[in-house]
C-alpha positions as CSV (number, residue, x, y, z in Angstrom):
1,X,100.4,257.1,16.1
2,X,102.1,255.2,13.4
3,X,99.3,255.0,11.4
4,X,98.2,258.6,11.4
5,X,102.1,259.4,10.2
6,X,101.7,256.8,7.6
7,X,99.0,258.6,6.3
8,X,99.9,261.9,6.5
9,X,103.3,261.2,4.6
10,X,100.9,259.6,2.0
11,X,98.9,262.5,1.7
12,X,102.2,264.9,1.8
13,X,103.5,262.5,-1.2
14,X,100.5,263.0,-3.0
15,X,99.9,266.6,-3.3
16,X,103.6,266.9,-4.5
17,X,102.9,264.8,-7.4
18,X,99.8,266.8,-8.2
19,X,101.7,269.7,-7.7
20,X,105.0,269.0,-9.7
21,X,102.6,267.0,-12.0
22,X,100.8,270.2,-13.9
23,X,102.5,273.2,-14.0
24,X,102.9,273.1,-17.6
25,X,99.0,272.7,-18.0
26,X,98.4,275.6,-15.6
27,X,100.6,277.6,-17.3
28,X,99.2,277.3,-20.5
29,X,95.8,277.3,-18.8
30,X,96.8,280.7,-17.5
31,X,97.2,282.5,-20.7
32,X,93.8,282.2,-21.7
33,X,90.9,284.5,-19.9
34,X,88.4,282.3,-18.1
35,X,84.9,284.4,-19.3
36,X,83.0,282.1,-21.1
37,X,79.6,282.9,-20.7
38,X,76.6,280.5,-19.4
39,X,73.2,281.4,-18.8
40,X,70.9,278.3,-16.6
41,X,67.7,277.6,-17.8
42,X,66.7,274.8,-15.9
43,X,67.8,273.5,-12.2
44,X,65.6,270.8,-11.2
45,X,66.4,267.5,-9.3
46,X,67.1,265.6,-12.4
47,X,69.0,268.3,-14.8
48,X,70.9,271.1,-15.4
49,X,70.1,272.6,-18.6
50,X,71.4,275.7,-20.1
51,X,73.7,277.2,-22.6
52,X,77.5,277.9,-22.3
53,X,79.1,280.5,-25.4
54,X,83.2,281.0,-25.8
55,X,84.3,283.9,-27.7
56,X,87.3,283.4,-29.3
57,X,90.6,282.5,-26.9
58,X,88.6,282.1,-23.8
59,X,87.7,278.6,-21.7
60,X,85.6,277.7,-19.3
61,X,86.7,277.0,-15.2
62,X,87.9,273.3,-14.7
63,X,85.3,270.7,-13.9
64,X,84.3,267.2,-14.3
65,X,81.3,267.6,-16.1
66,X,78.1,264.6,-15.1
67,X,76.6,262.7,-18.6
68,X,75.3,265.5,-20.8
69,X,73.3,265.9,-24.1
70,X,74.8,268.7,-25.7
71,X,73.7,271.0,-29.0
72,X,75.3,272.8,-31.3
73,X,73.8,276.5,-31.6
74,X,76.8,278.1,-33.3
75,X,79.6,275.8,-34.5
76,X,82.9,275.6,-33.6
77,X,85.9,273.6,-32.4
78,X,87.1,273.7,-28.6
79,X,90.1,272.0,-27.5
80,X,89.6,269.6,-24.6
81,X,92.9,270.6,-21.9
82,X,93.1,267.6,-19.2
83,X,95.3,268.0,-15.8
84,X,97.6,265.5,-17.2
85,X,98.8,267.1,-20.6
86,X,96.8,265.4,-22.4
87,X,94.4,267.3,-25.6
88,X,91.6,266.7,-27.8
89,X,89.3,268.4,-29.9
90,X,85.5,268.5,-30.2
91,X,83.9,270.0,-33.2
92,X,80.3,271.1,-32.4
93,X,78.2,271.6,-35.8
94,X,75.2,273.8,-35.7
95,X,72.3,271.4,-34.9
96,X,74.4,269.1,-34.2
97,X,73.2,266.8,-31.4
98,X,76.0,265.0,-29.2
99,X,76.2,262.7,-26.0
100,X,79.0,262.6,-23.4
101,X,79.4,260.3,-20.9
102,X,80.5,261.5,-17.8
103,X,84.1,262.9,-17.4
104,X,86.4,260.8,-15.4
105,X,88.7,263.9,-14.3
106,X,88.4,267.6,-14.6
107,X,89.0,269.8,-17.8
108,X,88.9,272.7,-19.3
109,X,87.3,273.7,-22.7
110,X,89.0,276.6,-24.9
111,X,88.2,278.3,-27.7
112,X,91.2,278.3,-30.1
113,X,89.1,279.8,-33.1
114,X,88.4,283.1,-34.4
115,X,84.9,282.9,-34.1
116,X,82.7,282.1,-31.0
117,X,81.1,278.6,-30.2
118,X,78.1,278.1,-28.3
119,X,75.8,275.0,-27.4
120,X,72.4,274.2,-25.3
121,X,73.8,271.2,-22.9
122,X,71.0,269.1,-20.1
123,X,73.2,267.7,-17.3
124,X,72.0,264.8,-16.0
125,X,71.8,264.5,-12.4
C-alpha cells in the first residue's frame, strides 16, 4: 500500500511541474494557427518521406521528430519552440541538404517570415 502511494504522489508531483512548467510556451504556442501543410509520399517499414510547407505565422503540431534528412524546396527560416522556453532558429536554403539527429523532446516549428518555407524530409525508422 505504501508503495502504490509513494508513487502516485510522485506522479501527482510530476504533472504539476509540467504543468506550472509551460504555460508561457503554450501561450505563445497558442497565438499561432497550427495548419502547416504535409503531404506523405512514402510510408514503408524503414521511412517516412514527404514534404511539410508553413505559410507565413503558422507551425506545425508538437512532436519529437526520429533522425531525418531534410531538403530545402523553398527557403526560409523557422524558429525551433521547445516545452522548456527554450528557442532556436533553422535556416533552410533552397537545395539545401541537412541532417538531424533525432529530437530529444518535443517541439514545435513556426514560421516567423513573410514568406512560406517548405522542405522534402525521409524519417528514418
Amino acid at each position: 500500500m505504501m508503495r502504490s502511494t509513494g508513487w502516485m504522489v510522485g506522479l501527482m508531483i510530476s504533472a504539476i511541474g509540467a504543468a506550472t512548467a509551460t504555460p508561457a510556451v503554450g501561450q505563445e504556442v497558442a497565438k499561432h494557427a497550427v495548419t502547416t501543410t504535409t503531404k506523405m509520399l512514402v510510408d514503408n517499414p524503414r521511412v517516412l518521406a514527404g514534404e511539410t510547407s508553413w505559410a507565413p505565422g503558422t507551425q506545425n503540431s508538437n512532436v519529437a521528430r526520429p533522425a531525418r534528412v531534410v531538403r530545402g524546396l523553398v527557403g526560409g527560416t523557422l524558429t525551433v519552440i521547445y516545452a522548456d522556453g527554450r528557442t532556436e532558429k533553422r535556416t533552410f536554403e533552397t537545395g539545401g541538404v541537412y541532417y538531424f539527429e533525432p529530437d530529444t523532446v518535443p517541439n514545435y516549428l513556426r514560421n516567423d517570415g513573410t514568406s512560406e518555407v517548405k522542405v522534402y524530409f525521409v524519417f528514418l525508422k
